[in-house]
C-alpha positions in Angstrom: 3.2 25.1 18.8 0.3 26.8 19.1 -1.8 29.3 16.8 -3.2 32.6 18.3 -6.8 32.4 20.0 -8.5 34.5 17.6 -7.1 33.2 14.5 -10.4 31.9 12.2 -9.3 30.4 9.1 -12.0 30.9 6.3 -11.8 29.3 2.8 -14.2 30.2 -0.1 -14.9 26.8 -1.2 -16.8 28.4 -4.1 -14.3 30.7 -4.7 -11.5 28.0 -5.7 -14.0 25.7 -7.3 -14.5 28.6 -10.0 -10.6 29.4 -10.1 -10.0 25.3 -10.7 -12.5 25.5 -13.6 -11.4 28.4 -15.3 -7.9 27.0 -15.3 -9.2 23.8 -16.9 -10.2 26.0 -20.0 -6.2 26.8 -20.9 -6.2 23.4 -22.6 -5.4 22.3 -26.4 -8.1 19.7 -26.1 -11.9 20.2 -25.8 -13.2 19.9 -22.7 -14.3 18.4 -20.1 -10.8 16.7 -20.4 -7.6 18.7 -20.0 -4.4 18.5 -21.6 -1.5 21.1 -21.1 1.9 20.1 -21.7 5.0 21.4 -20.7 5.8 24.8 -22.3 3.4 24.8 -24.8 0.7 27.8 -25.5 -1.7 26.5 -23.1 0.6 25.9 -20.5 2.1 29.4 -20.8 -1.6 30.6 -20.6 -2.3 28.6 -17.4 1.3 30.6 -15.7 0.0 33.5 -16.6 -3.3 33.2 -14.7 -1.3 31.0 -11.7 0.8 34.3 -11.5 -2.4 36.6 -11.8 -3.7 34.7 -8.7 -0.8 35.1 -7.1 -0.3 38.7 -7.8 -4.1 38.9 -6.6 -3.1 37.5 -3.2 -0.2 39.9 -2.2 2.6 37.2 -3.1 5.8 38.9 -4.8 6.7 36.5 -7.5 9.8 34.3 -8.1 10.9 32.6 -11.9 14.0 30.3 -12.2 15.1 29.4 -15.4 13.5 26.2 -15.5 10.7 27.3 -15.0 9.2 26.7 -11.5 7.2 29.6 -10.3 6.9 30.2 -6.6 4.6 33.0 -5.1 6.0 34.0 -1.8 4.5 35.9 1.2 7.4 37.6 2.9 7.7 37.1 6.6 9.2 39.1 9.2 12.3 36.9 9.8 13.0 37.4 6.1 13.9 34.8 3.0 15.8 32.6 4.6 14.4 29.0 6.1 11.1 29.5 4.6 8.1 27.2 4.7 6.9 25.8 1.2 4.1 24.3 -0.1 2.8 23.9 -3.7 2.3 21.3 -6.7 2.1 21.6 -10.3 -0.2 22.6 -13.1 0.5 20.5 -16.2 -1.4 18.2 -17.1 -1.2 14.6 -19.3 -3.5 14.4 -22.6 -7.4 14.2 -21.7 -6.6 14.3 -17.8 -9.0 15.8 -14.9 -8.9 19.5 -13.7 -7.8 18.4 -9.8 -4.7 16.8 -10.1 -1.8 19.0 -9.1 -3.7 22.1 -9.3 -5.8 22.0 -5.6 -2.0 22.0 -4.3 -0.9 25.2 -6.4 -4.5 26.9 -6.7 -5.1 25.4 -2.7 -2.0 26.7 -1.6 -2.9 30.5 -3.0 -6.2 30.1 -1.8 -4.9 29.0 1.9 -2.5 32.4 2.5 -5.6 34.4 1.0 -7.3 32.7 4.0 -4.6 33.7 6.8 -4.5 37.2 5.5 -7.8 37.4 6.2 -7.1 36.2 9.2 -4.8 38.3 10.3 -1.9 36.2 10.6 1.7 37.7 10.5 4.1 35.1 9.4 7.5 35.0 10.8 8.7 32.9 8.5 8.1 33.6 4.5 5.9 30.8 2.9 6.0 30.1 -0.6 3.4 29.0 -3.1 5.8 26.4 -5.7 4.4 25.7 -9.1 6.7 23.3 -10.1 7.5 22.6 -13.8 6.5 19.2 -15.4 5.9 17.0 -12.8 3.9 14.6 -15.3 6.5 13.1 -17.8 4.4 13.4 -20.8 6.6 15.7 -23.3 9.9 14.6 -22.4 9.8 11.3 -20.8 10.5 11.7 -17.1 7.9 13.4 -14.5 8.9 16.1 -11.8 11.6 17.8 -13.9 11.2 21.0 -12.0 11.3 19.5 -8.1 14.3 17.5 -9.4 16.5 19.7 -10.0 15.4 22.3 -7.6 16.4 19.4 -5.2 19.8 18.1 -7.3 18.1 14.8 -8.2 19.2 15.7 -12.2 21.8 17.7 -12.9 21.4 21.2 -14.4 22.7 19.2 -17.9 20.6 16.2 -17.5 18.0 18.2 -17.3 19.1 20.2 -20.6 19.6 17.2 -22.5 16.1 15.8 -22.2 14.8 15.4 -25.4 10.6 15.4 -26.6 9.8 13.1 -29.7 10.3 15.7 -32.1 13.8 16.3 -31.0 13.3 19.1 -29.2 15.5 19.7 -26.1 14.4 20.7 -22.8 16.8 23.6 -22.9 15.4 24.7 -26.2 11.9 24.7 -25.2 11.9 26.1 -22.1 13.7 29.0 -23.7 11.5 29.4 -26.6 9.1 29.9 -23.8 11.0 32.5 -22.5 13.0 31.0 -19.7 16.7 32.1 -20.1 19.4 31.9 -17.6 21.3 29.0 -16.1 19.6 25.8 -15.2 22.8 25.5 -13.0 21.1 28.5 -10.5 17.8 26.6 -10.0 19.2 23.9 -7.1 18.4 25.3 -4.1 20.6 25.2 -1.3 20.1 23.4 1.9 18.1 24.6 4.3 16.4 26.8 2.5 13.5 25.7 3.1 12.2 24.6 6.9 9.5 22.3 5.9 7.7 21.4 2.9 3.9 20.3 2.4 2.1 19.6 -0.6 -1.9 19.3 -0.9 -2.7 16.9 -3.5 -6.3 14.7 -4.5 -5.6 11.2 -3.3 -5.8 9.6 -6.3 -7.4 6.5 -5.0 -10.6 5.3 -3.1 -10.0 5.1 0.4 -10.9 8.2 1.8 -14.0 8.2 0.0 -14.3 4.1 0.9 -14.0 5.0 4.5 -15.6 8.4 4.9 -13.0 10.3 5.8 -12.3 13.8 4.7 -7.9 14.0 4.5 -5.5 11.3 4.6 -1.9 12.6 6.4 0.3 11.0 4.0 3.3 9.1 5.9 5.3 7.8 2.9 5.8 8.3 -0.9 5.5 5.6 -2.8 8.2 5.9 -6.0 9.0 2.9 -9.1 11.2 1.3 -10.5 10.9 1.3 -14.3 12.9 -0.6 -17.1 12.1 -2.4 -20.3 13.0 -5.6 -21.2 13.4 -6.5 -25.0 12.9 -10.0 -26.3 14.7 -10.6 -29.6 13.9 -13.9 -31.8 13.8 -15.0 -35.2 10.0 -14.8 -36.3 8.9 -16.6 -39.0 5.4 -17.4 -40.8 2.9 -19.1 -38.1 2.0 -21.9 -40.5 5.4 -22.6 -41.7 7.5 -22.9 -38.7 7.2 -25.6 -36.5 7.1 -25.8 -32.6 10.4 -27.3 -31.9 11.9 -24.6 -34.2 10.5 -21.5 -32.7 12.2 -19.0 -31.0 9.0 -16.5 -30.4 9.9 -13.6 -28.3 6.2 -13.1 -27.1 5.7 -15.9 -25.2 8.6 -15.6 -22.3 7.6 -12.3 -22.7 4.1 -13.4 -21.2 5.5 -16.0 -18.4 7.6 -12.8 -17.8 4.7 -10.2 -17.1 2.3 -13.0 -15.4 5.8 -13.8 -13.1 5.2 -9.7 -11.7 1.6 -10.0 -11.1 2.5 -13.0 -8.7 5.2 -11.3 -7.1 3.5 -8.1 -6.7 0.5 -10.2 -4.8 3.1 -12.3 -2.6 5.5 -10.1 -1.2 4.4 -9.7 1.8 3.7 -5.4 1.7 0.3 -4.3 0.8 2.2 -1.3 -0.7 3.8 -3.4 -3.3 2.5 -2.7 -7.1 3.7 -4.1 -10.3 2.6 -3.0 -14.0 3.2 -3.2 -17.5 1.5 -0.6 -19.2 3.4 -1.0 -22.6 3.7 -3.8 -24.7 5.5 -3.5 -28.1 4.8 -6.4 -30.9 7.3 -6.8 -34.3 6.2 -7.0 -36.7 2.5 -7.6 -34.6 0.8 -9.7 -37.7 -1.4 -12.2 -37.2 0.6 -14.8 -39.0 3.6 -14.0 -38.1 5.6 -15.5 -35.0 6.6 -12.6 -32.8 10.5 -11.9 -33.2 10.9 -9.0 -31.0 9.0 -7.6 -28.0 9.8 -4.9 -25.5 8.1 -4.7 -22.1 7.7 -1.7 -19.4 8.2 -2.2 -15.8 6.9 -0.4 -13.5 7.3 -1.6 -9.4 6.3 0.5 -6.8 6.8 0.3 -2.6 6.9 2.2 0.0 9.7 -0.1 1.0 12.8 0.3 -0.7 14.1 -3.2 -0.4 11.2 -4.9 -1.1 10.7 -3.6 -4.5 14.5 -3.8 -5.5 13.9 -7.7 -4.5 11.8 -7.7 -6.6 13.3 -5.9 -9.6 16.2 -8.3 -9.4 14.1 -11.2 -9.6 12.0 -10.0 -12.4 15.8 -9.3 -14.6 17.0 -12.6 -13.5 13.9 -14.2 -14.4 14.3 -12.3 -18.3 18.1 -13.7 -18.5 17.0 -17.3 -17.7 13.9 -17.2 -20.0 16.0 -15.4 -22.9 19.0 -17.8 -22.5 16.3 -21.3 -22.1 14.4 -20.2 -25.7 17.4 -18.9 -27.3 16.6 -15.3 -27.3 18.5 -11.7 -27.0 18.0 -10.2 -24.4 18.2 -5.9 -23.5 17.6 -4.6 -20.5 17.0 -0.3 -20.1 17.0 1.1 -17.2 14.7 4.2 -16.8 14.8 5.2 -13.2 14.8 4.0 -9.4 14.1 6.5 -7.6 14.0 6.0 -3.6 10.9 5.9 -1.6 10.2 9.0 1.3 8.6 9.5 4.3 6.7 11.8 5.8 8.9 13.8 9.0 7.4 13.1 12.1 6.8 16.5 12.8 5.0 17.3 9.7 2.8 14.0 10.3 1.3 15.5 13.6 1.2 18.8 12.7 -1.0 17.9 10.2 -2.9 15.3 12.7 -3.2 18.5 15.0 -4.7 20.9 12.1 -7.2 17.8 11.4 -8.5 17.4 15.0 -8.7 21.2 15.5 -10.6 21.7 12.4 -12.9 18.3 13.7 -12.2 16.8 10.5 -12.0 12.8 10.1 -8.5 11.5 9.4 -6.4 8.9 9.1 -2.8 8.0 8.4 -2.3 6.7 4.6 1.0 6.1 1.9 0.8 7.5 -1.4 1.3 4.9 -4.4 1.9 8.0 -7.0 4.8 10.4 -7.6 4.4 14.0 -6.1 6.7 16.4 -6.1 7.2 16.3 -2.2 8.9 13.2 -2.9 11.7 15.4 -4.6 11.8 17.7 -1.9 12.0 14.9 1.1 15.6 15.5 -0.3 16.4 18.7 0.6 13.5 19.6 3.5 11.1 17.4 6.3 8.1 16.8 3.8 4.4 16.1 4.4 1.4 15.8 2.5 -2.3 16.2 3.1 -4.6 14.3 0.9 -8.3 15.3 0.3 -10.8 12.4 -1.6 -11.0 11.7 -5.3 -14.2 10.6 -6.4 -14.2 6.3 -6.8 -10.8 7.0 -6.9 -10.5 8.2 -10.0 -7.6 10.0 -11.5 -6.1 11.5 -15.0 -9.3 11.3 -16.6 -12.0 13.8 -17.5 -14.3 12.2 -14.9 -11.9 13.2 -12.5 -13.8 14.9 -9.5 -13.4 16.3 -5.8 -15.8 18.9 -4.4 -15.8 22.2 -3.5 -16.1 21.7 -0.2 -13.5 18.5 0.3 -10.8 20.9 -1.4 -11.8 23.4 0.8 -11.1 21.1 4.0 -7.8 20.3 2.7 -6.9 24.2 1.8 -8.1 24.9 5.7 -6.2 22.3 7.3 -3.1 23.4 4.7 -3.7 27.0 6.5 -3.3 26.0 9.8 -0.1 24.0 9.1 1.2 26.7 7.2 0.5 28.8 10.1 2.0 26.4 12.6 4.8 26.3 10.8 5.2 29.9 10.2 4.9 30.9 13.3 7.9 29.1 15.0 
């Protein structure tokens, strides 16, 4: 598959560095942080300049009621079996400008590119923004690419709920997104392939000098709390032999991931606990209830489920040995994806035409691609992140890496198109 001779793929680096930074200014936090959350006013503010951009490019625009915009460029074969590509624009509290919007921004900034160029797709490519794919407001990430994919149902989706009660079905519609959530799954085949350009996230492009990582698997956790319940009592008061302290298995618990994470063999494997909730959390007073997040991550599916067994087995022995209760919630386990074949030297192909240095890499966060392995071939193309940085203010790529990743987007795009 082959592009045509005179096809010369130029991307105004500038350009989309000044289109990424006005973005960053639809936020409800000072700068040079950024915080837009799902279908609040400075979310709806950055749609309407994603649309604008996409309106600015010659892409006819698409709304489904959950809110996932996609900018398509009609080709000559029509709708069906389209190409797609895309990310998302929300952002946690205090986060960078880069994260999810290179893929969205990139991605219009990539067909601007190949109209230049001349390029006359047979097949239509889209441009997705994809609704919520951080989980900030209502507890779960990637809302929209799940249940464009049927990952959720239309009234799981619906059902989500935001601390201050608010559905997901109310909000989206206060934002003015009526219809049925049960017309946004897509059906298969509707799309031919899908690739998403995203920041890596992570040091190891920068580490190694390299300019994209082809991404040949997705990452995805397992996450759960575990709730120690015990009977407390004042610190002085209560002797050691009497104790039933829900802190301390809780500790052997969390230091039992960490060594199970190091020895299991993958480099892929990850564990964390990132919350840690204390009652009553006084000085004085012996610890009588404490609830733990999980989160495991692999590329290898069976590997991390090992270990999520072993870490709940672990909790029942510990909680029945100090006389504790014992909960265990599960939040989600979704499956890890990989990369198609296809995609994976396509995108090798785009690299070594373009002369750009490459190598093959997993990614250790949730995208929406992962969601879309479901129902398409998925790829992605990773550009660097600054010492690996990511969902801070300090969060940085350059013009000019971004660009290299929009230009080798292009040309897959075109690749793809073209079949």
């Amino acid at each position: 598959m082959h592009l045509p001779s005179d096809l010369l793929i130029q991307v105004d680096a500038a350009r989309l560095q000044c289109e990424i930074d006005e973005l960053a200014t639809c936020s409800s936090t000072p700068g040079p942080g950024v915080t837009r959350i799902l279908f609040t006013p400075t979310d709806l503010a950055g749609r309407a300049y994603v649309k604008q951009l996409m309106t600015d490019a010659g892409l006819s625009i698409h709304e489904d009621p959950a809110g996932n915009i996609v900018g398509r460029w009609n080709g000559s074969l029509g709708e069906h079996d389209r190409v797609g590509t895309g990310s998302h624009c929300d952002a946690i509290p205090h986060a960078g400008r880069y994260d999810g919007t290179v893929g969205v921004l990139g991605g219009i900034a990539a067909v601007r590119a190949l109209r230049a160029a001349g390029l006359v797709p047979k097949r239509s490519i889209d441009i997705i923004m994809f609704t919520s794919e951080e989980p900030t407001r209502f507890g779960i990430g990637c809302s929209g690419s799940r249940l464009l994919s049927g990952t959720m149902t239309p009234l799981q989706v619906a059902q989500l709920v935001d601390e201050q009660g608010i559905s997901f079905d109310q909000a989206r519609q206060t934002a003015g997104y009526s219809g049925r959530l049960e017309d946004v799954p897509l059906s298969p085949g509707e799309y031919g392939f899908f690739v998403e350009l995203h920041v890596e996230q992570g040091p190891v492009l920068e580490r190694e000098a390299l300019q994209i990582g082809v991404v040949t698997a997705i990452a995805a956790p397992a996450s759960f709390m575990v709730t120690f319940k015990g009977k407390g009592g004042h610190a002085g008061t209560v002797l050691m032999p009497d104790r039933h302290d829900a802190l301390v298995p809780a500790a052997e618990l969390i230091c039992h991931a960490e060594m199970l994470a190091r020895s299991s063999g993958s480099d892929d494997t990850v564990a964390t606990v990132g919350k840690l909730e204390v009652h009553p959390g006084a000085i004085n007073s012996i610890p009588r209830s404490v609830t733990i997040s999980f989160d495991v991550r692999d590329t290898n599916r069976i590997i991390r489920d090992q270990m999520v067994a072993e870490l709940k087995a672990m909790a029942r022995a510990l909680a029945e040995e100090r006389g504790l209760e014992l909960q265990i919630e599960e939040i989600n386990a979704d499956p890890p994806e990989a990369a198609q074949d296809h995609l994976i030297a396509t995108i090798e192909a785009a690299c070594e035409s373009l002369d750009l240095r490459h190598r093959r890499m997993v990614s250790r966060a949730y995208h929406d691609a992962l969601f879309m392995a479901r129902i398409a071939p998925m790829g992605m193309i990773f550009v660097p992140s600054r010492d690996g940085i990511s969902h801070r203010p300090d969060e940085f790529t350059s013009a000019q890496e971004m660009a290299n990743g929009v230009r080798v987007l292009a040309e897959v795009l075109a690749r793809l198109a073209s079949r």
